[in-house]
N, C-alpha and C positions, 0 to 999 in steps of 0.2 A: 504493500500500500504506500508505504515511505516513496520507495522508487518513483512507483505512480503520478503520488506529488512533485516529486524533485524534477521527473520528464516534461509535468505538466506547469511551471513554474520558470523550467526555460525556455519551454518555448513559446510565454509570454514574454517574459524579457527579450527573446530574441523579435519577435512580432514588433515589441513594443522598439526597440534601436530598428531595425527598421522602416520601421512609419517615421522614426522624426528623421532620418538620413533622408527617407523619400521628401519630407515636408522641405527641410534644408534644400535639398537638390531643386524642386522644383520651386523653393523661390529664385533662386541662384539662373534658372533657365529661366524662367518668367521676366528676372532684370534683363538678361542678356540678350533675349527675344524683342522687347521694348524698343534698347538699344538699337537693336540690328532694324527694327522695322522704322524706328526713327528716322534712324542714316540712310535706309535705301531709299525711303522718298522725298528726303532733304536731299540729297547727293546731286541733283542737277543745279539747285541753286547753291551749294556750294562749289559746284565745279565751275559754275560759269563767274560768279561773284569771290571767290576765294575768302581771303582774311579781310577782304573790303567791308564785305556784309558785316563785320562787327562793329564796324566805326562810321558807316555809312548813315547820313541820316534820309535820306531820299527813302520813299516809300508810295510809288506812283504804278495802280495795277492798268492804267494806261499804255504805259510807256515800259512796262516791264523792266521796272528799278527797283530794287528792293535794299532795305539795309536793317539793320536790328539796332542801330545806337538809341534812337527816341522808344524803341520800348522797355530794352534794357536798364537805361536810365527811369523810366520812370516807374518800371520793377522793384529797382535800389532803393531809390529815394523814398517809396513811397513806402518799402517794408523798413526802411530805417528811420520812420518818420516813426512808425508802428512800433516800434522794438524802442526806443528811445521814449515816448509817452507811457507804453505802456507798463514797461520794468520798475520802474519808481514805486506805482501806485498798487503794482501788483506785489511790492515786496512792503509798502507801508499796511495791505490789506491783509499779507501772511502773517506780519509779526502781532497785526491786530486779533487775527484770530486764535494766535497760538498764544500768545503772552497777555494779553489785557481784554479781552473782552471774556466773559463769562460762558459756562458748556453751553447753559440752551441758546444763549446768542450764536456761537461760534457755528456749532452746528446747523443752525437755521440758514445764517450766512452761507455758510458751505454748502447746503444743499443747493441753495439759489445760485449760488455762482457754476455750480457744476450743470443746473439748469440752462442756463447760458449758454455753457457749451454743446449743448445740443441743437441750440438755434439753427434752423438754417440759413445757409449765408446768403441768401435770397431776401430771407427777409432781411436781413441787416443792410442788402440793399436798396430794398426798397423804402425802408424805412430814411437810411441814410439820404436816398434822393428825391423825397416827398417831406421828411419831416426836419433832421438835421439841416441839411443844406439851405432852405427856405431862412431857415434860423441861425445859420452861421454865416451866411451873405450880408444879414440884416443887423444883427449882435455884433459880430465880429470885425467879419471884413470890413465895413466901413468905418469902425472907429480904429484898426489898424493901417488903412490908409493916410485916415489923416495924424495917427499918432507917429507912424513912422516913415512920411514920404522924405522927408531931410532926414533922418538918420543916414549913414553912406552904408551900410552892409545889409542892414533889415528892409532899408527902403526900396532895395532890389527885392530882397525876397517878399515881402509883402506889398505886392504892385499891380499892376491892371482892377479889370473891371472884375466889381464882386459878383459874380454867376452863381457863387455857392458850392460847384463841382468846379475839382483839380486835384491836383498833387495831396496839398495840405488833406484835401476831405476826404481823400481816399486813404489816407494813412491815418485820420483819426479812427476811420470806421475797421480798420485793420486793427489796430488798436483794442478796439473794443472787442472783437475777434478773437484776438491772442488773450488778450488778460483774465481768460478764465482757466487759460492752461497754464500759464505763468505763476496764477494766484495758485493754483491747485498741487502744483508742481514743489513750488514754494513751502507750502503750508505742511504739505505731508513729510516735506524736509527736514524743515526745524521741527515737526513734531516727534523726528526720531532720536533728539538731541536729549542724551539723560538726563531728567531733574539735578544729577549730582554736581553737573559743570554750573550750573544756574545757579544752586545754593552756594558751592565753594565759593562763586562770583560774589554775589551776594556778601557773603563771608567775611571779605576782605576789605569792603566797602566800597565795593561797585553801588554805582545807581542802575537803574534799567534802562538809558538811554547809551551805557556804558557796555553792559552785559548784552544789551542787543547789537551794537555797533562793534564790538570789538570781542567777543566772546561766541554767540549765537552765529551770525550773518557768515563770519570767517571760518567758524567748522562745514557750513554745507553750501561754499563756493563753489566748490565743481557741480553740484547738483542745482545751483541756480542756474552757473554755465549750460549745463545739459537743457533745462529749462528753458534758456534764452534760444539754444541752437534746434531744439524743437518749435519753438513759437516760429522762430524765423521762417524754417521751412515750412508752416502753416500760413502765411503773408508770402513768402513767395510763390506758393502755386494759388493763391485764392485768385478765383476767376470773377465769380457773377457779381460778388457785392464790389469789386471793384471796378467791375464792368458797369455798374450803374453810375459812380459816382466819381470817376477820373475824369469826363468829359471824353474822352475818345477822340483827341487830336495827336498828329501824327507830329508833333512837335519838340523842340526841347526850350526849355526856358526857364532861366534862373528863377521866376517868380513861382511861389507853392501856389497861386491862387488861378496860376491859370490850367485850362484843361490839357491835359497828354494824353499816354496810354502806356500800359505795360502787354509784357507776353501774353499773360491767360487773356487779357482783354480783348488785345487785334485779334488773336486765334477766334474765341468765342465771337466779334465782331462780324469777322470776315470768310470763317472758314467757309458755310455755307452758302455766300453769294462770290467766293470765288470761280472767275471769271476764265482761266488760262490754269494749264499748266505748271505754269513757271509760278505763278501767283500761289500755287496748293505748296508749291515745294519749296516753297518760301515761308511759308506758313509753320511745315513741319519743321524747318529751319529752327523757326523760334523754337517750337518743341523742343528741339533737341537740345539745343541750348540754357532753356531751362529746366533740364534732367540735367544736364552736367554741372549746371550752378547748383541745384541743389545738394547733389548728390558728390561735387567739391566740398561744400557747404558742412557736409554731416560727415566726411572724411574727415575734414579740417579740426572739426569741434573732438575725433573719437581720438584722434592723435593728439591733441590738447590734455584732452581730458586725461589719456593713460600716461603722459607726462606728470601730471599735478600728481597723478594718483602715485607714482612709483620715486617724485620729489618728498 
């Protein structure tokens, strides 16, 4: 009977190694598939456009020109507009829930913020461009025209006409996007922080703006780092709520307030009323190019990060 078991016991473990070898394998071919189906129908407009199409800003399905600089820049800008608003408030909201607000506060908050993150990003669009924008044309934009048109740095960036949608309002609505993974990421961090470093803190005569700042925050930097490199890659592939609220110009320009566009946006924009050929393979272009920023992106932060951890 022993045997029985013992026969019956490996060759669940072997079942079980496997399924997760076959699970590994086939994400491993699933990226590399992507990849490959990426490049074969990008590969005419990079063969005919070369390393041009990254820095090109022409984008005329006319004339069949194409270039990626006005969306990749407005990809950047508008996820680092996102990642820069959003990290503050999501680490002033972590430490609120883990250190001073009370259980049934903390928890209620937590639920709701994780509700957030379920939204979909449809609505955030449409909200962003029926209800924010109407409101930040009116609030904002006009009284940072006239507070900073003589400033010499701001008054570039805060310039033209307030439309409501651009740069700035697509990265606040990104913003709002990420900071429920930010918050949540955060939260679950410091709360794996043992009471004992908090009291010792305490102990010696820490205050809590002390033990939070120099005690809490600096044990689970790598894990807010992880945090940050996850948000990011959620702002750089977000399509629809930024496809409502960028304006969808094919431009670049120092001012946040005027309209651009990024990758998911032109793609979602134009893939469907493309015109030519050359126009689709242009398109995929972007594709391809933001699977490799991404996926630079989350290289960059795993290498970081197995630094910190082995410093």
């Amino acid at each position: 009977m022993s045997t029985l078991v013992m026969k019956s016991r490996w060759h669940s473990d072997t079942l079980f190694q496997r399924a997760c070898w076959s699970s590994a394998i086939l994400i491993g071919v699933l990226l590399v598939s992507i990849l490959l189906s990426l490049l074969h129908g990008a590969w005419p407009a990079l063969e005919k456009f070369g390393f041009g199409f990254l820095f090109s800003t022409e984008w005329n399905p006319i004339t069949s020109e194409y270039g990626a600089a006005n969306a990749l820049y407005g990809t950047l800008v508008s996820s680092f507009i996102a990642i820069l608003l959003a990290l503050p408030l999501s680490l002033a909201i972590g430490v609120f829930l883990t250190e001073l607000a009370p259980a049934w506060m903390s928890h209620s908050v937590a639920a709701a913020i994780e509700l957030l993150a379920a939204v979909p990003s449809i609505i955030y669009g449409m909200w962003g461009l029926f209800v924010f924008a109407p409101w930040f044309s009116e609030h904002f934009q006009l009284w940072a025209l006239d507070a900073f048109s003589e400033v010499p740095v701001l008054g570039l960036l805060f310039s033209g006409p307030p439309m409501g949608v651009g740069l700035l309002t697509s990265g606040i609505i990104l913003a709002f996007m990420i900071l429920p993974i930010l918050t949540a990421l955060i939260k679950e961090a410091l709360s794996t922080i043992p009471n004992v470093m908090r009291e010792a803190s305490y102990g010696i005569g820490a205050n809590r703006w002390e033990v939070t700042f120099f005690v809490l925050l600096p044990a689970v930097r790598s894990a807010i780092f992880g945090a940050v490199i996850l948000a990011l890659g959620r702002a750089l592939g977000e399509t629809m709520a930024v496809t409502f609220v960028i304006g969808g110009a094919q431009d670049m320009n120092t001012s946040l307030f005027m309209p651009a566009t990024s990758v998911s946006a032109t793609i979602a924009e134009q893939f469907n009323e493309a015109t030519n050929d050359m126009h689709i393979s242009s398109l995929l272009a972007l594709g391809l190019l933001l699977f490799v920023i991404t996926f630079a992106v989350m290289a960059v932060a795993r290498i970081l990060m197995r630094k910190r951890k082995l410093s």
